[in-house]
N, CA, C and O atoms as a MOPAC input file, in Angstrom:
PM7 MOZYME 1SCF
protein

 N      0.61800 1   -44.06700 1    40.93300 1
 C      1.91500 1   -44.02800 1    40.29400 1
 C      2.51700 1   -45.43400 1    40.22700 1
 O      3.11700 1   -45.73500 1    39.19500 1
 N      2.41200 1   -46.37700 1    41.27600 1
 C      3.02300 1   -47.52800 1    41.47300 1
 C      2.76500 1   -48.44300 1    40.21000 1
 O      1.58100 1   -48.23900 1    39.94200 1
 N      3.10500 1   -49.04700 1    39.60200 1
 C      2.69900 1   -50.05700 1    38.73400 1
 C      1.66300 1   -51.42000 1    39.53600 1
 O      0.77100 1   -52.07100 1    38.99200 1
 N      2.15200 1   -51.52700 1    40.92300 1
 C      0.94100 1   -52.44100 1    41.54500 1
 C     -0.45900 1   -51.61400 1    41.43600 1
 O     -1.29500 1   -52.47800 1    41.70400 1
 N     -1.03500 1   -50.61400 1    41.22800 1
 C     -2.18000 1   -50.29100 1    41.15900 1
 C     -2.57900 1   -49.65100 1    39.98500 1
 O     -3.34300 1   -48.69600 1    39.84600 1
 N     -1.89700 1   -50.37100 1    39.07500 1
 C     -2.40700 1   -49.91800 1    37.74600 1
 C     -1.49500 1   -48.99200 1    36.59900 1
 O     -1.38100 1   -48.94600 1    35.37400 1
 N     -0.80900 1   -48.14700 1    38.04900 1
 C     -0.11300 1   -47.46800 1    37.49700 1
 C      1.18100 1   -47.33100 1    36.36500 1
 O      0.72400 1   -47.75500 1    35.30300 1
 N      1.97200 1   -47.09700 1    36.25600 1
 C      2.96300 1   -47.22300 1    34.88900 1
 C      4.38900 1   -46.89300 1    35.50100 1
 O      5.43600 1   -47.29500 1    34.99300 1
 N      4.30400 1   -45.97200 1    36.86200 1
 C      5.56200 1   -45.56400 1    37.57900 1
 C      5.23900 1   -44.02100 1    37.32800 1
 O      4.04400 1   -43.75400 1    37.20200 1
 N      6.10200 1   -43.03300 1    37.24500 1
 C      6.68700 1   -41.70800 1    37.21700 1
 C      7.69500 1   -41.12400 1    37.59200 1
 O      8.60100 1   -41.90000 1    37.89800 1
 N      7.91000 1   -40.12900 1    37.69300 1
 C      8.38800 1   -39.22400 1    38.04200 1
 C      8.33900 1   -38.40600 1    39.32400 1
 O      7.25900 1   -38.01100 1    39.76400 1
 N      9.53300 1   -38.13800 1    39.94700 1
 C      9.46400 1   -37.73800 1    41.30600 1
 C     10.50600 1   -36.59800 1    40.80900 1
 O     11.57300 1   -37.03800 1    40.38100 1
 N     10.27400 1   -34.70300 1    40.81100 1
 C     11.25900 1   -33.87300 1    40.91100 1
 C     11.52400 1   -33.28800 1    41.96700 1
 O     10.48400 1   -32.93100 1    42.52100 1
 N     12.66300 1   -32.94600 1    42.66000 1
 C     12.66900 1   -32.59800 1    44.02800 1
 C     14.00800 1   -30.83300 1    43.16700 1
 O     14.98600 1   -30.78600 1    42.42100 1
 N     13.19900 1   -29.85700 1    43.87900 1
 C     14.13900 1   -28.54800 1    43.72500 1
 C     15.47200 1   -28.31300 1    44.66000 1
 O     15.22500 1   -27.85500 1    45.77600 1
 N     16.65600 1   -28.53100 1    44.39500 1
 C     17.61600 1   -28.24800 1    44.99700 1
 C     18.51200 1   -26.92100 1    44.88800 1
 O     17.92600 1   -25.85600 1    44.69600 1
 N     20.01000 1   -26.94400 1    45.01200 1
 C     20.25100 1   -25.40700 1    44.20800 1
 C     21.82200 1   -26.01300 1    43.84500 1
 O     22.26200 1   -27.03100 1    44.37900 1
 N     22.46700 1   -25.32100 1    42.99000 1
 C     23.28300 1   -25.04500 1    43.03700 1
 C     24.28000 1   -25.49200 1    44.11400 1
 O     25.14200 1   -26.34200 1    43.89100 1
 N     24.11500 1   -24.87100 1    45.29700 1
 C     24.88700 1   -24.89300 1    46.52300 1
 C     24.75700 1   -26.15600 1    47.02500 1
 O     25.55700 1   -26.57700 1    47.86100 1
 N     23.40900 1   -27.12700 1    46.41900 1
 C     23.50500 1   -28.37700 1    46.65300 1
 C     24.67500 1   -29.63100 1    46.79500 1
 O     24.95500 1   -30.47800 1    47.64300 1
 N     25.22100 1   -29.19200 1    45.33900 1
 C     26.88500 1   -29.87800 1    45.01900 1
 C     27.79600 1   -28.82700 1    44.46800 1
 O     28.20100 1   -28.76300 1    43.30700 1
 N     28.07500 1   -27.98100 1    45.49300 1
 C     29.37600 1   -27.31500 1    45.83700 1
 C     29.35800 1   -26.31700 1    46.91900 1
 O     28.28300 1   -25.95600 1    47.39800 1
 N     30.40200 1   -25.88300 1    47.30300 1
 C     30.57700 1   -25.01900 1    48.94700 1
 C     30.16300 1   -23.66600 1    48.24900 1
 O     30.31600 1   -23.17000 1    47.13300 1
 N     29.38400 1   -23.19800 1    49.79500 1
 C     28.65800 1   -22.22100 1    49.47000 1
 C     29.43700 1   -21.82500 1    51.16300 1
 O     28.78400 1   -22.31100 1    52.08600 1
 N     30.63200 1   -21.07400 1    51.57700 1
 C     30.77600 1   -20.42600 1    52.62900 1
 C     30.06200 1   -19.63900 1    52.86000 1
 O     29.57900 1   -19.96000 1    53.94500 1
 N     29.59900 1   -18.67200 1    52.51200 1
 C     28.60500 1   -17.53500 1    52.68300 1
 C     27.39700 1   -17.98300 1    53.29300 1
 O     26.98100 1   -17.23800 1    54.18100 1
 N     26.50400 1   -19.34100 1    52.97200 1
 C     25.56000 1   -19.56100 1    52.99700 1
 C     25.69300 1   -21.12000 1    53.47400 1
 O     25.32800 1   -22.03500 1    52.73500 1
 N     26.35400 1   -21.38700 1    55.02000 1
 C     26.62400 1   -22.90400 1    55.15500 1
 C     25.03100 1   -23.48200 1    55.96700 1
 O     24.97300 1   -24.70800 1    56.06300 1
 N     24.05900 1   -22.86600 1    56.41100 1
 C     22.64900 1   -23.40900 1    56.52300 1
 C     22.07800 1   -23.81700 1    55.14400 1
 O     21.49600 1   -24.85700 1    54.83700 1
 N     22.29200 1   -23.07800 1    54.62800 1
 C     21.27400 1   -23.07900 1    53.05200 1
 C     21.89400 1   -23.84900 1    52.12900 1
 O     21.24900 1   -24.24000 1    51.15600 1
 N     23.19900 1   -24.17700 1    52.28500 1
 C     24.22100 1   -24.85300 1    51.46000 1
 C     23.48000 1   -26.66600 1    51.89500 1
 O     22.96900 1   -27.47100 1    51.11700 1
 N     23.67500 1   -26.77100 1    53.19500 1
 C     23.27500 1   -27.80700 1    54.15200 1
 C     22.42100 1   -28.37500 1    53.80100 1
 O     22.53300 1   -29.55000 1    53.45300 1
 N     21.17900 1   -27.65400 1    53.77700 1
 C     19.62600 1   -28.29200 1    53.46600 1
 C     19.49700 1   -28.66600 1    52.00700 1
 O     18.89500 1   -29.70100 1    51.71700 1
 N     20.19800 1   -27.63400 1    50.74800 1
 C     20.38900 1   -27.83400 1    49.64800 1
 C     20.75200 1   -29.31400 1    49.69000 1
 O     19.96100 1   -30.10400 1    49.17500 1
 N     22.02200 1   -29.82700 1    50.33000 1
 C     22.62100 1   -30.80200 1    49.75300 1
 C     21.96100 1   -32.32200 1    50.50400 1
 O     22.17500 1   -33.47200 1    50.11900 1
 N     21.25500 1   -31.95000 1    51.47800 1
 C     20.24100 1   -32.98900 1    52.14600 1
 C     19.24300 1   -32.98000 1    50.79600 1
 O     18.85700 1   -34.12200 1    50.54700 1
 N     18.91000 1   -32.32100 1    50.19000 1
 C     17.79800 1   -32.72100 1    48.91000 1
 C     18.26800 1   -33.31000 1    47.71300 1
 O     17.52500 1   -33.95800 1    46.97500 1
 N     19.89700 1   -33.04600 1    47.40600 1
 C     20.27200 1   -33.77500 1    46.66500 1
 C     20.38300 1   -35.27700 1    47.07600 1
 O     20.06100 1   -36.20000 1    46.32800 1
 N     21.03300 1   -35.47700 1    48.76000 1
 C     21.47100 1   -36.57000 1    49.09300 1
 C     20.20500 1   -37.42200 1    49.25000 1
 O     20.46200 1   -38.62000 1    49.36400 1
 N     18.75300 1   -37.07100 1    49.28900 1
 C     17.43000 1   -37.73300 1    49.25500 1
 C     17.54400 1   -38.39300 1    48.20700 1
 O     17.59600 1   -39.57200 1    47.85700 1
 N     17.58000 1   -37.12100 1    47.65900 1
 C     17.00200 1   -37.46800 1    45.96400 1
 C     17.82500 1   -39.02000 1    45.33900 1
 O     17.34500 1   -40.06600 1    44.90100 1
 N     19.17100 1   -38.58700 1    45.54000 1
 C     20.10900 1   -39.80000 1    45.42100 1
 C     19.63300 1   -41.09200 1    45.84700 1
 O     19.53300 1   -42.05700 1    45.09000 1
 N     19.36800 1   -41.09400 1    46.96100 1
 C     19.20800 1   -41.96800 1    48.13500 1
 C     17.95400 1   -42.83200 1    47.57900 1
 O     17.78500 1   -44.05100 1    47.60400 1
 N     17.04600 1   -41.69000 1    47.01600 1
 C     15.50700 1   -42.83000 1    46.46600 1
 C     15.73500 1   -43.46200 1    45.76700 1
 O     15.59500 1   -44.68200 1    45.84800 1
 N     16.31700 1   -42.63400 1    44.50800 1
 C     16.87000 1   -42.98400 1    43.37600 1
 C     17.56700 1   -44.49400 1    43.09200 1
 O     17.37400 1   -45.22000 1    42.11600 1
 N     18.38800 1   -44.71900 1    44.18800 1
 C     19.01800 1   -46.24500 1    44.72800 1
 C     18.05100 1   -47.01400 1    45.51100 1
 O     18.41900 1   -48.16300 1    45.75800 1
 N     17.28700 1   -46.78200 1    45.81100 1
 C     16.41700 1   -47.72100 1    46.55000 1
 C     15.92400 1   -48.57800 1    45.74700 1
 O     14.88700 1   -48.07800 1    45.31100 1
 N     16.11300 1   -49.76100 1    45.23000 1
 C     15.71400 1   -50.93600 1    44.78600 1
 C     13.86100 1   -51.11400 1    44.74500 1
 O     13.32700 1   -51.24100 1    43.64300 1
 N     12.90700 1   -51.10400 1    46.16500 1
 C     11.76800 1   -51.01300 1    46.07300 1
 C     10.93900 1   -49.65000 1    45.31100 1
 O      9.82800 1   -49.70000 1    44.78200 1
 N     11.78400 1   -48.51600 1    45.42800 1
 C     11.10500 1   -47.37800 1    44.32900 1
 C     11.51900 1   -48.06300 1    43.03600 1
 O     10.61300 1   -48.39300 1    42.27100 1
 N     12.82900 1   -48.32400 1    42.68900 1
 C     13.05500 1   -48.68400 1    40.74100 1
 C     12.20100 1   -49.37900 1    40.67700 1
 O     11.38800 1   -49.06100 1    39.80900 1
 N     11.88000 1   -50.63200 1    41.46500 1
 C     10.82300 1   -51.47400 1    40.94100 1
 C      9.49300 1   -51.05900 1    40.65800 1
 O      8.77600 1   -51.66200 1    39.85900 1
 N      9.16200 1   -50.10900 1    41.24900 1
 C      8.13200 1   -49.89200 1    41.10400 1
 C      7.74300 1   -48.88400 1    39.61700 1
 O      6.66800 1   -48.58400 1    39.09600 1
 N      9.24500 1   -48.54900 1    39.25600 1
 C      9.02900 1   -47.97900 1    38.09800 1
 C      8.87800 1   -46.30500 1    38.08100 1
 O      8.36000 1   -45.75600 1    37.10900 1
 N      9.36900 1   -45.54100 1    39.22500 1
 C      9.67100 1   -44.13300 1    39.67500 1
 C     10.55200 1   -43.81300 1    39.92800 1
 O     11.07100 1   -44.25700 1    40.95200 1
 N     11.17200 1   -42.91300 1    39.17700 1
 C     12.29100 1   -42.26600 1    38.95200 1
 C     12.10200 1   -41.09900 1    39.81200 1
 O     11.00500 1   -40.61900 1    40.10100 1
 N     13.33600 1   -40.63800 1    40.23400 1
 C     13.52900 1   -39.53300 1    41.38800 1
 C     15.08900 1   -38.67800 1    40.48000 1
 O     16.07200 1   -39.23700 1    39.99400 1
 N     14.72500 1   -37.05800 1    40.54900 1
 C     15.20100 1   -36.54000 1    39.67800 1
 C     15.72200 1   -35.21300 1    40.50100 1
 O     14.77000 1   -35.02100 1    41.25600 1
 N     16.27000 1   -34.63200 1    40.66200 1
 C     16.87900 1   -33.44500 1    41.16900 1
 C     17.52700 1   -32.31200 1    40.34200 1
 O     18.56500 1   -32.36400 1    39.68100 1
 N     16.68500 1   -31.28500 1    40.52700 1
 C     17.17800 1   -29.90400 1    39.10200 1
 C     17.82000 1   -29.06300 1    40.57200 1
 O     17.25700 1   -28.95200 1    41.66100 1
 N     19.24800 1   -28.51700 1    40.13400 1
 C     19.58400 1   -27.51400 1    41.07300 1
 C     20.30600 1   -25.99100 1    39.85400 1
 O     21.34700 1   -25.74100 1    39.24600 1
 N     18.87700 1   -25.32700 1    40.09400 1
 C     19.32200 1   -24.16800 1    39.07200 1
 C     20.97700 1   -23.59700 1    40.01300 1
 O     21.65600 1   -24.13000 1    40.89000 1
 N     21.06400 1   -22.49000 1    39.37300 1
 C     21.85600 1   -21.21600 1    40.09200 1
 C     21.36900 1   -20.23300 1    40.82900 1
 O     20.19900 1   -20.37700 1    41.18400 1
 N     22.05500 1   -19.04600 1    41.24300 1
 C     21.21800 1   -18.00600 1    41.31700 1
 C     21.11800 1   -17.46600 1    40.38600 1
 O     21.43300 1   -18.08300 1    39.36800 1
 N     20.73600 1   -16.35000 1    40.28200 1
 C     19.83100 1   -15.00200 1    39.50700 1
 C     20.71900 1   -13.55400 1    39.90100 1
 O     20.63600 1   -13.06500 1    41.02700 1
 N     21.49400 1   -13.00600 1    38.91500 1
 C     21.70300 1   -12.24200 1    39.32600 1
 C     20.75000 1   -10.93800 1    39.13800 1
 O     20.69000 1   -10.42300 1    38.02100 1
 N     20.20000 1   -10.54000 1    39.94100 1
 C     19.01100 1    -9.31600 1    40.10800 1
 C     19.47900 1    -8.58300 1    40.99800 1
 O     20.39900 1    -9.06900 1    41.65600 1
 N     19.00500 1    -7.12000 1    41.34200 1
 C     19.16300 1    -6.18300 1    41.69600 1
 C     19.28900 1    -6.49500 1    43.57300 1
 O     20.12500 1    -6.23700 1    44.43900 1
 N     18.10900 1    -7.09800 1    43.53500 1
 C     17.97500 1    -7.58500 1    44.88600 1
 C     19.40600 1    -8.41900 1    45.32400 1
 O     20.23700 1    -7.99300 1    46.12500 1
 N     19.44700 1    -9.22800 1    44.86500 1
 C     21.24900 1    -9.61800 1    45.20000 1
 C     21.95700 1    -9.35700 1    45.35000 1
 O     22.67000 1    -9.69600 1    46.29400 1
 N     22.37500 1    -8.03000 1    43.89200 1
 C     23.30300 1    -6.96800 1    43.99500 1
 C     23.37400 1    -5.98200 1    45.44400 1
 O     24.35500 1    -5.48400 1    45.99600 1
 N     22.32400 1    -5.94400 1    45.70000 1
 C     21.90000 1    -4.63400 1    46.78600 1
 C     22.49400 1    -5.52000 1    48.44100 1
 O     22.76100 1    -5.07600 1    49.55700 1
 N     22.50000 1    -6.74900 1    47.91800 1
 C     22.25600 1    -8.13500 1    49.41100 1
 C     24.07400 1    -7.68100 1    49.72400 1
 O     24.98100 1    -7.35100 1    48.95900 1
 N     23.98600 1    -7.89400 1    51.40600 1
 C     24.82900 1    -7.59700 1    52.10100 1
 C     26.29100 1    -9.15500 1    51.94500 1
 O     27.50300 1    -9.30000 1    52.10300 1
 N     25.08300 1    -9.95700 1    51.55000 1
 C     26.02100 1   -11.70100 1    51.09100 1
 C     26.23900 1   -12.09300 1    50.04700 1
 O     26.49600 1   -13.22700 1    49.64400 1
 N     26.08300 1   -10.54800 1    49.23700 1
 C     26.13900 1   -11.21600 1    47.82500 1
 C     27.10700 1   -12.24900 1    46.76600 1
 O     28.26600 1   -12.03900 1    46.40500 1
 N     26.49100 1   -13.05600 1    46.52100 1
 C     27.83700 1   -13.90300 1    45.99200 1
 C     26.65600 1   -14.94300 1    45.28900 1
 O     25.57100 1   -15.37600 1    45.67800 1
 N     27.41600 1   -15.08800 1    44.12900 1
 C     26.40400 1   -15.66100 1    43.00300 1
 C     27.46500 1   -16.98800 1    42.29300 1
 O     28.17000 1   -16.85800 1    41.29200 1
 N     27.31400 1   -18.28300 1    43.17000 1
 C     28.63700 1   -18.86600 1    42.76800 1
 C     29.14800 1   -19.16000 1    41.08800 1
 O     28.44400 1   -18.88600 1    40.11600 1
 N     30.15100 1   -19.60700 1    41.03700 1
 C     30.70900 1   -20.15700 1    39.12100 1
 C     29.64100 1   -21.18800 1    39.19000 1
 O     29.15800 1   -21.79700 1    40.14400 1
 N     29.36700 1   -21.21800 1    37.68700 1
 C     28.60300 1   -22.82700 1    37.23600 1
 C     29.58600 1   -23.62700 1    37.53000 1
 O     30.81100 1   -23.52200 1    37.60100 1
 N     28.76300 1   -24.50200 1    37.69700 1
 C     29.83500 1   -26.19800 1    37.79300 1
 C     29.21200 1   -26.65200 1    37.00400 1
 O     28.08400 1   -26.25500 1    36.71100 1
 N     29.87100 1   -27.70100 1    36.41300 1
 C     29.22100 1   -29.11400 1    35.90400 1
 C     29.02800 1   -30.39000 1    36.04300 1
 O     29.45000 1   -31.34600 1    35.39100 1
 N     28.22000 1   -30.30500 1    37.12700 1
 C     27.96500 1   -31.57300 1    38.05400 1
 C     26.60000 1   -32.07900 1    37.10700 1
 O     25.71700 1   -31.40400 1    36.57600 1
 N     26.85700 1   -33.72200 1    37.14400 1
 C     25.73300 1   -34.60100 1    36.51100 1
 C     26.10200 1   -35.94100 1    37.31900 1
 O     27.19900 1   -36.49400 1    37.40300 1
 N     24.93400 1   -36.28300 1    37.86100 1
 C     25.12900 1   -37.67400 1    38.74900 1
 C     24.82500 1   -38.73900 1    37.46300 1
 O     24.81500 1   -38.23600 1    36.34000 1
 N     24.72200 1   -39.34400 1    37.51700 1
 C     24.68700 1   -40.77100 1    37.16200 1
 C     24.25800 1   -42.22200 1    37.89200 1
 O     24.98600 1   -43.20500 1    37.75400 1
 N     23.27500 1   -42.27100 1    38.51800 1
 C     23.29900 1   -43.67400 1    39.39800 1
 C     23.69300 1   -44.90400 1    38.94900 1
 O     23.66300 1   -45.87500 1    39.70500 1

């Protein structure tokens, strides 16, 4: 991937959620780890020795799903969209 070995750079996608960038009371473990993958993702993203190298670091945080299984879930709660877009 590196451009020192030939490479051209790429792409790095890391899966986050939703609950990544915004409060998720219901779910403050899962909210937590969510937003540690955004704050990575961020974090590479600024690192000066990855840009150089020409790899981009990218973070998709769908929603949930509302399905039956959810509906039926004792925590159910399916948060509002937001419209969060970082920008480095």
């Amino acid at each position: 991937m590196s451009k020192e070995n030939g490479g051209s750079g790429g792409v790095i996608i890391n899966t986050g959620s939703v609950a990544g960038v915004t409060v998720m009371p219901c779910f403050p473990v899962y909210a937590a780890t969510k937003h540690g993958v955004v704050a990575l993702s961020r974090s590479l993203a600024a690192n000066p020795k990855i840009t150089a190298k020409n790899i981009r670091i990218n973070a998709i945080c769908p929603a949930g799903v509302d399905t039956e299984v959810q509906r039926n879930s004792k925590t159910y709660a399916i948060p509002k969209p937001v419209d969060v877009k970082f920008i480095p």
